[in-house]
N, C-alpha and C positions, 0 to 999 in steps of 0.2 A: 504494500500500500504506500502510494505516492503522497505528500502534499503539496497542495497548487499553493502558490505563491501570487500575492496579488500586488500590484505595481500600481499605486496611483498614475492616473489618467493627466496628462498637461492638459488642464482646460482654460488654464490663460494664454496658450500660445504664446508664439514668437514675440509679444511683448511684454514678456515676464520681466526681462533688464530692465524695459525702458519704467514699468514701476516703480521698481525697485529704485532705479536711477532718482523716479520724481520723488522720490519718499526721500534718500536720502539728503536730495538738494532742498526740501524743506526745512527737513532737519536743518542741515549748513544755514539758512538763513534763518532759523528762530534761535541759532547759539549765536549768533552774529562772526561768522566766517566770513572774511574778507570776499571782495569780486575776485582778485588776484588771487587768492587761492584755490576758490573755487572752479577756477575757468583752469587752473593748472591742473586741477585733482582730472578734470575732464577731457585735457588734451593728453593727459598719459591713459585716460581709460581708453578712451576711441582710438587705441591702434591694438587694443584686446576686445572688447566690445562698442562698437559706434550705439548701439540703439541703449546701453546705461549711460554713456555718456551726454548723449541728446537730452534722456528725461532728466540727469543730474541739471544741466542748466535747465531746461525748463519749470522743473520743479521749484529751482533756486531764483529764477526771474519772477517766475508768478506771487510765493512769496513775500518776493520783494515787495512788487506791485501792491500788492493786497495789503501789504501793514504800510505803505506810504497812503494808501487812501483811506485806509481807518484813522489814522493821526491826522489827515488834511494835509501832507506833508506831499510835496512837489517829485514828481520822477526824474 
């Protein structure tokens, strides 16, 4: 008697990094990470994965955006 092995299913597809990516570039901008680091952290990810390094600054731009205009605060 054998037992069957069950393997979770990828049901987020191919843009599982780039979540991951926008989760951590939120993160970097509610510790307050510099742009300069952040856009560093991104151009050494995007020659290992381009689609976490896209959502890291995206994640990290929106962010931004969104606590400059809860304050009134200029972009």
């Amino acid at each position: 008697m054998s037992l069957m092995t069950f393997a979770l299913a990828d049901t987020d597809g191919p843009d599982d990094s780039w979540t991951t990516g926008y989760t951590d570039g939120e993160l970097a901008a509610m510790t307050g990470l510099s742009s300069r680091r952040i856009h560093a952290r991104a151009a050494m990810a995007d020659d290992y994965d381009p689609n976490y390094a896209t959502g890291l600054i995206d994640g990290y731009l929106h962010t931004i955006a969104v606590n400059a205009t809860c304050t009134g605060g200029a972009l």
